[in-house]
The first five atom37 places (N, CA, C, CB, O) and aatype in JSON, in Angstrom:
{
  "aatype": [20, 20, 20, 20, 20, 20, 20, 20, 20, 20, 20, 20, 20, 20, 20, 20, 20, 20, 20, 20, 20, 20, 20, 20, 20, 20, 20, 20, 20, 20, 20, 20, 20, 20, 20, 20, 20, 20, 20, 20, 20, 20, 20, 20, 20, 20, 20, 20, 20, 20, 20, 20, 20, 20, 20, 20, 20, 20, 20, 20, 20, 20, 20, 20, 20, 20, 20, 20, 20, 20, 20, 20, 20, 20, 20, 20, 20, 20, 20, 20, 20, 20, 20, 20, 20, 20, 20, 20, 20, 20, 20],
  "atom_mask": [
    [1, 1, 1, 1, 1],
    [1, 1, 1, 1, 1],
    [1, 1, 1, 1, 1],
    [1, 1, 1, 1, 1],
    [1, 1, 1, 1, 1],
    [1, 1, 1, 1, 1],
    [1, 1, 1, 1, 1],
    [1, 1, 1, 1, 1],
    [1, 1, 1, 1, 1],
    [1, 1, 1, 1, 1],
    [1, 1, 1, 1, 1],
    [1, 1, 1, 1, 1],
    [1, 1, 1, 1, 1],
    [1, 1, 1, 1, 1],
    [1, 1, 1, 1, 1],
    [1, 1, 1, 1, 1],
    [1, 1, 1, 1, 1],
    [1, 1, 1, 1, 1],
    [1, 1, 1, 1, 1],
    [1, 1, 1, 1, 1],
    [1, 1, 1, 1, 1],
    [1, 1, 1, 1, 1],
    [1, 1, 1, 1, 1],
    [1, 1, 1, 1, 1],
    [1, 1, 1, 1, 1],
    [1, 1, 1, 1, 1],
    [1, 1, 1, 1, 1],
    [1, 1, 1, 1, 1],
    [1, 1, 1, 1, 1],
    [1, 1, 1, 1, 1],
    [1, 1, 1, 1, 1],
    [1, 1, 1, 1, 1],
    [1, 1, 1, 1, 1],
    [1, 1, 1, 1, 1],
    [1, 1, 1, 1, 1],
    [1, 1, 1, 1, 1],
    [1, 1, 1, 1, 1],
    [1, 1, 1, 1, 1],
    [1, 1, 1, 1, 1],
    [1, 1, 1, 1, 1],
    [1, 1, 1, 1, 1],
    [1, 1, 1, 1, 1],
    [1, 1, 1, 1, 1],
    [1, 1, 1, 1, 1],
    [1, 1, 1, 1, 1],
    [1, 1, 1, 1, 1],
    [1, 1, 1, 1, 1],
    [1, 1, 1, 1, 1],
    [1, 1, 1, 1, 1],
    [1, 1, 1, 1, 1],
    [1, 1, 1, 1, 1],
    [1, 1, 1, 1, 1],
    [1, 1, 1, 1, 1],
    [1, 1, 1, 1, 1],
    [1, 1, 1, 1, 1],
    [1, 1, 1, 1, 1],
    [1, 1, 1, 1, 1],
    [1, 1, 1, 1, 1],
    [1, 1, 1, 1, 1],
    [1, 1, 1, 1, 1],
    [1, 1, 1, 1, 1],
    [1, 1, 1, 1, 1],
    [1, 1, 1, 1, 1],
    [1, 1, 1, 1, 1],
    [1, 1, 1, 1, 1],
    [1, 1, 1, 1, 1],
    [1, 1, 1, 1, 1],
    [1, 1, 1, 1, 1],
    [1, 1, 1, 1, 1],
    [1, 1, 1, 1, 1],
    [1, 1, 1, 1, 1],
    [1, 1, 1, 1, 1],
    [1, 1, 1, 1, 1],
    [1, 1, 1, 1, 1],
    [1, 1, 1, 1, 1],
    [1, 1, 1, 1, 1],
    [1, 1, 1, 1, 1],
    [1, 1, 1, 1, 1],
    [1, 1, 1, 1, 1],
    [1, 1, 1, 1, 1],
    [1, 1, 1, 1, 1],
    [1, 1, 1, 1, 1],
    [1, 1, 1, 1, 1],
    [1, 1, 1, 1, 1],
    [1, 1, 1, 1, 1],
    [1, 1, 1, 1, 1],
    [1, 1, 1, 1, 1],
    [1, 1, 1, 1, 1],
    [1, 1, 1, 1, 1],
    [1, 1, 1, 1, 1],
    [1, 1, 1, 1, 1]
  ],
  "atom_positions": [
    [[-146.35, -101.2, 122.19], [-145.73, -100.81, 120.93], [-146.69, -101.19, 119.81], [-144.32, -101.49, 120.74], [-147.02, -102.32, 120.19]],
    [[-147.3, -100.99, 118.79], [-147.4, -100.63, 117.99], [-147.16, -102.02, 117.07], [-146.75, -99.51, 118.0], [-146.1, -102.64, 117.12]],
    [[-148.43, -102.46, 116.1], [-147.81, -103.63, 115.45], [-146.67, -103.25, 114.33], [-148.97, -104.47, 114.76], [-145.68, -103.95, 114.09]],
    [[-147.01, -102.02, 113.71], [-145.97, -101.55, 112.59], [-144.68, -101.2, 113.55], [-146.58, -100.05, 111.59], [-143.6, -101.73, 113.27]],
    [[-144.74, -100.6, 114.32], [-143.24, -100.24, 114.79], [-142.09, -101.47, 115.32], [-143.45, -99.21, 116.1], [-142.34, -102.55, 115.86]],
    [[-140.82, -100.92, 114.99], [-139.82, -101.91, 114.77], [-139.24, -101.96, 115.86], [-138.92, -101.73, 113.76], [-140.18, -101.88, 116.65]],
    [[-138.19, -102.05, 116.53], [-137.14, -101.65, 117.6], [-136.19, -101.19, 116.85], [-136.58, -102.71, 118.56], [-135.67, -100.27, 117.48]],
    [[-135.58, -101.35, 115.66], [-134.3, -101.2, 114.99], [-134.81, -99.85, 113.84], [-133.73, -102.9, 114.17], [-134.08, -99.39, 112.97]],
    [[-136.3, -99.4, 114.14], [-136.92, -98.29, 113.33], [-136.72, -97.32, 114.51], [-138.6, -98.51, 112.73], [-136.4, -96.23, 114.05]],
    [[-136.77, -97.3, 115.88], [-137.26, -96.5, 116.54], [-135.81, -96.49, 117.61], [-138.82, -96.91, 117.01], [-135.82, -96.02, 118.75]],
    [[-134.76, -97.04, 117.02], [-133.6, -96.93, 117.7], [-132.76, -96.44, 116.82], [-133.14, -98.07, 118.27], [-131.65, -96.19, 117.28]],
    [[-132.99, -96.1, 115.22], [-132.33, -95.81, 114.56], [-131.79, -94.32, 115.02], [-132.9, -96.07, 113.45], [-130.62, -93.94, 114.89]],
    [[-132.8, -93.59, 115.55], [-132.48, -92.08, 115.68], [-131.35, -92.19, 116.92], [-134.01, -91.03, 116.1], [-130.5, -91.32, 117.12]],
    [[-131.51, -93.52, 117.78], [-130.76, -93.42, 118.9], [-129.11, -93.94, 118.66], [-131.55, -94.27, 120.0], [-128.8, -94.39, 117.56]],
    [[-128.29, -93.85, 119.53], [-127.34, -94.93, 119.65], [-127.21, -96.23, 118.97], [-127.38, -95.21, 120.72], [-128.13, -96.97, 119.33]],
    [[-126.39, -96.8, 118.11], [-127.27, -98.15, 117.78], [-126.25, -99.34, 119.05], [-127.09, -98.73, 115.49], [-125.1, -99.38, 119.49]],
    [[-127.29, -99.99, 119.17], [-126.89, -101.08, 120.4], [-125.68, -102.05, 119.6], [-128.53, -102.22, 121.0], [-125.58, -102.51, 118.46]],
    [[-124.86, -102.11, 120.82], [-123.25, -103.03, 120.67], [-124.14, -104.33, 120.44], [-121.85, -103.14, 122.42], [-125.07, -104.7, 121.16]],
    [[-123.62, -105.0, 119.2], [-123.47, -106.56, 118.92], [-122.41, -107.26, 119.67], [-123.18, -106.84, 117.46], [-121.29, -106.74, 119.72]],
    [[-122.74, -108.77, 120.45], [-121.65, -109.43, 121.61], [-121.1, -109.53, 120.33], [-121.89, -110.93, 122.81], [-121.63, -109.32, 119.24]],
    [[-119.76, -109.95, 120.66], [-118.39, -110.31, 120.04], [-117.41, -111.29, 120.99], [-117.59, -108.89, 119.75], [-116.57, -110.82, 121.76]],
    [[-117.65, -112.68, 120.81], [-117.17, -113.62, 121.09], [-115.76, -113.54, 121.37], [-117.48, -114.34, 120.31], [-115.41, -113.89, 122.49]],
    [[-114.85, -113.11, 120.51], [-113.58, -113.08, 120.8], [-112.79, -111.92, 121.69], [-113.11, -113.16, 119.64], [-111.59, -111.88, 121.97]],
    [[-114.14, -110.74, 122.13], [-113.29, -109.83, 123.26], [-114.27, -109.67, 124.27], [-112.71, -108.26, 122.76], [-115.41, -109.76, 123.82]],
    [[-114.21, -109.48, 125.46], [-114.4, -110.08, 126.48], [-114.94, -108.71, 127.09], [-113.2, -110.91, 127.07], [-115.71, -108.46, 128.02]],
    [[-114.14, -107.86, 126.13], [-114.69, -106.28, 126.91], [-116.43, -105.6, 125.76], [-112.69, -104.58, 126.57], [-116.94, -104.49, 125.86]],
    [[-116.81, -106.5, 125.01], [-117.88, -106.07, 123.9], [-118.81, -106.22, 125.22], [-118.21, -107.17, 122.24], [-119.61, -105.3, 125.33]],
    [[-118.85, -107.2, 126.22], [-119.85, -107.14, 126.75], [-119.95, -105.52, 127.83], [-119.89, -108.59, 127.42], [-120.87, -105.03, 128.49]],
    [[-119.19, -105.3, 127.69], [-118.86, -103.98, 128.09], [-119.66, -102.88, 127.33], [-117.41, -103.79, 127.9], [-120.53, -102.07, 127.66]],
    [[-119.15, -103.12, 126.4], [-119.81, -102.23, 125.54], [-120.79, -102.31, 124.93], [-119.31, -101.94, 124.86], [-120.96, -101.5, 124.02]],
    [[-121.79, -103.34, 125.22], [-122.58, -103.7, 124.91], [-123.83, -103.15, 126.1], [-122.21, -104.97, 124.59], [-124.93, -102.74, 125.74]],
    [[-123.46, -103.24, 127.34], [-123.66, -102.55, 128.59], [-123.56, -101.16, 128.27], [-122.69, -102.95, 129.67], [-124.54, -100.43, 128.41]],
    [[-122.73, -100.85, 127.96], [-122.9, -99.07, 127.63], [-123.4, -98.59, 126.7], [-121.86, -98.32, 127.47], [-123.62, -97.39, 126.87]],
    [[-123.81, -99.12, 125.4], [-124.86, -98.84, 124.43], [-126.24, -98.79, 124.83], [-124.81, -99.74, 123.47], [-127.09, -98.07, 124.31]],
    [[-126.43, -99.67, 125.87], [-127.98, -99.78, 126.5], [-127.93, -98.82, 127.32], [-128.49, -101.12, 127.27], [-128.88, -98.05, 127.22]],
    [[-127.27, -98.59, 128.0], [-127.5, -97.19, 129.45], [-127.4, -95.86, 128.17], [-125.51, -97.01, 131.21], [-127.97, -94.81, 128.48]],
    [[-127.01, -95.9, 127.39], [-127.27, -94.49, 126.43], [-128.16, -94.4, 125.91], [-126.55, -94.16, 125.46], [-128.42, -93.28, 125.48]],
    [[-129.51, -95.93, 125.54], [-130.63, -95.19, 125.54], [-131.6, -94.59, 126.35], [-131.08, -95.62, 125.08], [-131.72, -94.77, 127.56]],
    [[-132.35, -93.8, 125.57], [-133.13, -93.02, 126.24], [-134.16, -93.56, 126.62], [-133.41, -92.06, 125.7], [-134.74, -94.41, 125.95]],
    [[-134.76, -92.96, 128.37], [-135.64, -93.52, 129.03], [-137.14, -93.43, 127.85], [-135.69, -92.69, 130.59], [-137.88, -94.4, 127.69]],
    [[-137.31, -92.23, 127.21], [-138.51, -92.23, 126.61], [-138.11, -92.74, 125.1], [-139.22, -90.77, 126.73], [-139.02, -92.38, 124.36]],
    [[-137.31, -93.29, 124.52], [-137.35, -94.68, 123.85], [-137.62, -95.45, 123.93], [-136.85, -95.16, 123.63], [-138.22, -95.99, 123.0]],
    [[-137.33, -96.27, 125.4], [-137.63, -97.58, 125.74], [-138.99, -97.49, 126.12], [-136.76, -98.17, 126.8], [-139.64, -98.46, 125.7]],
    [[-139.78, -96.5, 126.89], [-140.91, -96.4, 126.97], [-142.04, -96.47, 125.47], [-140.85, -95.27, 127.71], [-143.27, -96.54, 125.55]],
    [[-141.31, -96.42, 124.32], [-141.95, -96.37, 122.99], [-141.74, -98.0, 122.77], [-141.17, -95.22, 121.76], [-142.63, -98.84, 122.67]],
    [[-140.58, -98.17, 122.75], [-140.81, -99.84, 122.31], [-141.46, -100.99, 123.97], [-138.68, -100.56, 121.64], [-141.35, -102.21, 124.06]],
    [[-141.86, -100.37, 124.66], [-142.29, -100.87, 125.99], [-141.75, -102.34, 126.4], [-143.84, -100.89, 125.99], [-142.3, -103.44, 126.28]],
    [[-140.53, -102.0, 126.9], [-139.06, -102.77, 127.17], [-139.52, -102.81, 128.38], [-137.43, -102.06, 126.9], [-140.12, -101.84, 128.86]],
    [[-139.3, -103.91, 129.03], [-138.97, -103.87, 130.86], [-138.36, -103.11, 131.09], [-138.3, -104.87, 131.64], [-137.56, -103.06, 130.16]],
    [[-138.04, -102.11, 132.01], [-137.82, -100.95, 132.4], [-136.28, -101.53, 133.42], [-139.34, -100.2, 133.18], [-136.35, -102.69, 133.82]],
    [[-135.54, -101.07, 133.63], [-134.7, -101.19, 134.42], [-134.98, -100.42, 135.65], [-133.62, -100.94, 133.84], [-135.19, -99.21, 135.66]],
    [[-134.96, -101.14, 136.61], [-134.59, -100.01, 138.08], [-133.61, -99.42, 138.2], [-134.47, -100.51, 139.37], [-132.52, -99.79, 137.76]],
    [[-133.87, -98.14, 138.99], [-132.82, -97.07, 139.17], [-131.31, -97.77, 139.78], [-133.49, -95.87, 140.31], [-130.14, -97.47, 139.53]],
    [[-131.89, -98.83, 140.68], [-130.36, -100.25, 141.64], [-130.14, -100.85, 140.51], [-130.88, -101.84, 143.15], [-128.95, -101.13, 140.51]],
    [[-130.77, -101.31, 139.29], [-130.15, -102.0, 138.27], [-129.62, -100.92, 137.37], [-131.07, -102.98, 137.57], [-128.47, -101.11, 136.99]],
    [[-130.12, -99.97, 137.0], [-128.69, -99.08, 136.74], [-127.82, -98.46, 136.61], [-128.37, -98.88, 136.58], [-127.08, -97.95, 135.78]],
    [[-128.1, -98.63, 138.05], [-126.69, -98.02, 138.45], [-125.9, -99.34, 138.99], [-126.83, -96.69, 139.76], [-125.01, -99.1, 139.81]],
    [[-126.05, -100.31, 138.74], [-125.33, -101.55, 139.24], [-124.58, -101.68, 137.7], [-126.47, -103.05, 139.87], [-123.39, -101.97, 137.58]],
    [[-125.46, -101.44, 136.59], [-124.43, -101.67, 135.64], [-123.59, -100.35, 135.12], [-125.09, -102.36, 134.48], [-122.77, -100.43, 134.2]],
    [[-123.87, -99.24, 135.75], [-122.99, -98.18, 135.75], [-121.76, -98.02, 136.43], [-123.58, -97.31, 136.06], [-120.75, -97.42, 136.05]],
    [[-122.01, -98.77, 137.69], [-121.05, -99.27, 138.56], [-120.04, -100.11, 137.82], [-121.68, -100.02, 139.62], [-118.87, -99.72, 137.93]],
    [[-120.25, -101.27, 137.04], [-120.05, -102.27, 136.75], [-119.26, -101.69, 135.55], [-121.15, -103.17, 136.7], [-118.08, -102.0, 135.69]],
    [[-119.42, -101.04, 134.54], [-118.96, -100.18, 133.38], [-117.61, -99.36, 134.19], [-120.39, -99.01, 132.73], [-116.48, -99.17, 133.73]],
    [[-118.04, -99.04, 135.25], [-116.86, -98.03, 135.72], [-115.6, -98.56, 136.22], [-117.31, -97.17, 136.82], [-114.48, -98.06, 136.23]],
    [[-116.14, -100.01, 136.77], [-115.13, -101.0, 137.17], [-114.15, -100.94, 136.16], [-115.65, -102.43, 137.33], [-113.08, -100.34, 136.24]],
    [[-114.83, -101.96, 134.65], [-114.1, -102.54, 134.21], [-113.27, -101.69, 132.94], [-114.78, -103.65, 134.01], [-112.3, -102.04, 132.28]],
    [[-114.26, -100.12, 132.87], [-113.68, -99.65, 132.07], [-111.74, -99.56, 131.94], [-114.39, -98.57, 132.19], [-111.15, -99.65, 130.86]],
    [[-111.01, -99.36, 133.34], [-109.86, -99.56, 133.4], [-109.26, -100.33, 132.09], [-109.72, -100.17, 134.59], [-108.7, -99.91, 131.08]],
    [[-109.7, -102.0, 132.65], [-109.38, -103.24, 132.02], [-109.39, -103.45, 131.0], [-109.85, -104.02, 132.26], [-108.74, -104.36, 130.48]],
    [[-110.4, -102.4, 130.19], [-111.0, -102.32, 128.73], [-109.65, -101.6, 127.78], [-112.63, -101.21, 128.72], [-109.07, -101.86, 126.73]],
    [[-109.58, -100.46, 128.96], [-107.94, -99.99, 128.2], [-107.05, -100.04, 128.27], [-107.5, -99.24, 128.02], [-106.29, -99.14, 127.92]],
    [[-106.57, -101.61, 128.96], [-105.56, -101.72, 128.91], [-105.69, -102.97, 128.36], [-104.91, -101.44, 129.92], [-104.64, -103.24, 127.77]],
    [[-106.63, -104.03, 128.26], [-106.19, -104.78, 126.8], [-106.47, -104.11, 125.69], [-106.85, -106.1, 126.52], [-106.22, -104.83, 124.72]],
    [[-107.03, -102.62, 125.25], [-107.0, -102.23, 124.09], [-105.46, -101.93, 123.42], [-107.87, -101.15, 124.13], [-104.97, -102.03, 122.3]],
    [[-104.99, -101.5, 124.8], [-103.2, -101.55, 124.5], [-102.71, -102.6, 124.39], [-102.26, -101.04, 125.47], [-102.42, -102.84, 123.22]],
    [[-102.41, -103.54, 125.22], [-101.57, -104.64, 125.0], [-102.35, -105.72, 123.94], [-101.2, -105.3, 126.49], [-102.07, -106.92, 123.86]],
    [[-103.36, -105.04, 123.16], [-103.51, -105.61, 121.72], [-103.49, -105.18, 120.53], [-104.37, -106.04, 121.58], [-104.13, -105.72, 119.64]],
    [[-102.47, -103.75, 120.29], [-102.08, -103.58, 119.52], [-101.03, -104.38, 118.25], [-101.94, -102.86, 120.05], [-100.05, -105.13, 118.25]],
    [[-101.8, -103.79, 117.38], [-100.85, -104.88, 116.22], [-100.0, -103.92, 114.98], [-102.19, -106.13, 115.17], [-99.72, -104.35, 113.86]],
    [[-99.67, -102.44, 115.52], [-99.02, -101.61, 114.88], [-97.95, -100.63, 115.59], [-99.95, -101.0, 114.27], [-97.53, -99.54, 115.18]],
    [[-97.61, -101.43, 116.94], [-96.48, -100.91, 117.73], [-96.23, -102.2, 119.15], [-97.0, -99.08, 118.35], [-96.94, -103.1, 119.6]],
    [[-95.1, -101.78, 119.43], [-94.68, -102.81, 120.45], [-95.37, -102.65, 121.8], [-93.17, -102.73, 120.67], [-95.08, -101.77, 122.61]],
    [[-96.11, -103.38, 121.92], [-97.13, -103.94, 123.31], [-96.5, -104.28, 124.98], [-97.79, -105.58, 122.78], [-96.7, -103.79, 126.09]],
    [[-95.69, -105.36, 124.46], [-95.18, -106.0, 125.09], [-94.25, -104.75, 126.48], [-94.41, -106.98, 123.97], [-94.32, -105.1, 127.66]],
    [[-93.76, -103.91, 126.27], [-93.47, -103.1, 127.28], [-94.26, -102.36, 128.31], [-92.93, -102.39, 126.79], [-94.04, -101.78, 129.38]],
    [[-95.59, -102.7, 127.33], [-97.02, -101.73, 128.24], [-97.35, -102.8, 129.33], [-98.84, -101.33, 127.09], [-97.65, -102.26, 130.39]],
    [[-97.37, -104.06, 129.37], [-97.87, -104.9, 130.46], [-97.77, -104.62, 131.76], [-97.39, -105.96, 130.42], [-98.73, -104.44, 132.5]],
    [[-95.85, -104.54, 132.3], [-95.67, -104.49, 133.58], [-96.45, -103.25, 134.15], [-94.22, -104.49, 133.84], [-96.97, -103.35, 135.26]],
    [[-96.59, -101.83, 133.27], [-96.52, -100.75, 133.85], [-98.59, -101.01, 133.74], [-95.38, -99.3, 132.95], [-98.8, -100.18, 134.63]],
    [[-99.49, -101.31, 133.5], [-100.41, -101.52, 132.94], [-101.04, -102.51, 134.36], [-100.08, -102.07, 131.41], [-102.19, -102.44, 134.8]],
    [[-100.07, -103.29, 134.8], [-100.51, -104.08, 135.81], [-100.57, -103.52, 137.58], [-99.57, -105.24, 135.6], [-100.98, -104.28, 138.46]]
  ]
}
């Protein structure tokens, strides 16, 4: 890469990458899926360790798991309708 070039210059055109978020448990989630949406010849511009094809699809795997889980505490953390009935059916 380039001494002038940035990562946050040359990702701007892309996706912008999920910041962790301490208090939900699913950011790392999504933080995982902001990175698999960039593009292979992006990362080849900012010359990133490359992921293997088994690493990602291990975290594609891994995204597909938990996506479930992701929407169903997005429900039972609502704070503009009653939650509390979504659990049993949710479980």
């Amino acid at each position: 890469m380039p001494e002038n070039t940035r990562a946050p210059d040359v990702l701007e055109e892309e996706i912008k990458l999920q910041a962790a978020n301490a208090m939900r448990w699913s950011s790392q989630v999504f933080i995982i899926l902001s990175l698999l949406r960039v593009s292979k010849e992006t990362l080849d511009i900012l010359d990133t360790t490359q992921l293997t094809t088994h690493e990602h699809n291990c975290l594609q795997d891994l995204c597909d798991i938990f996506k479930p889980f992701q929407v169903v505490a997005d429900l039972v953390q609502g704070e503009q309708s009653v939650t509390a009935s979504l659990v049993i059916p949710c479980v």
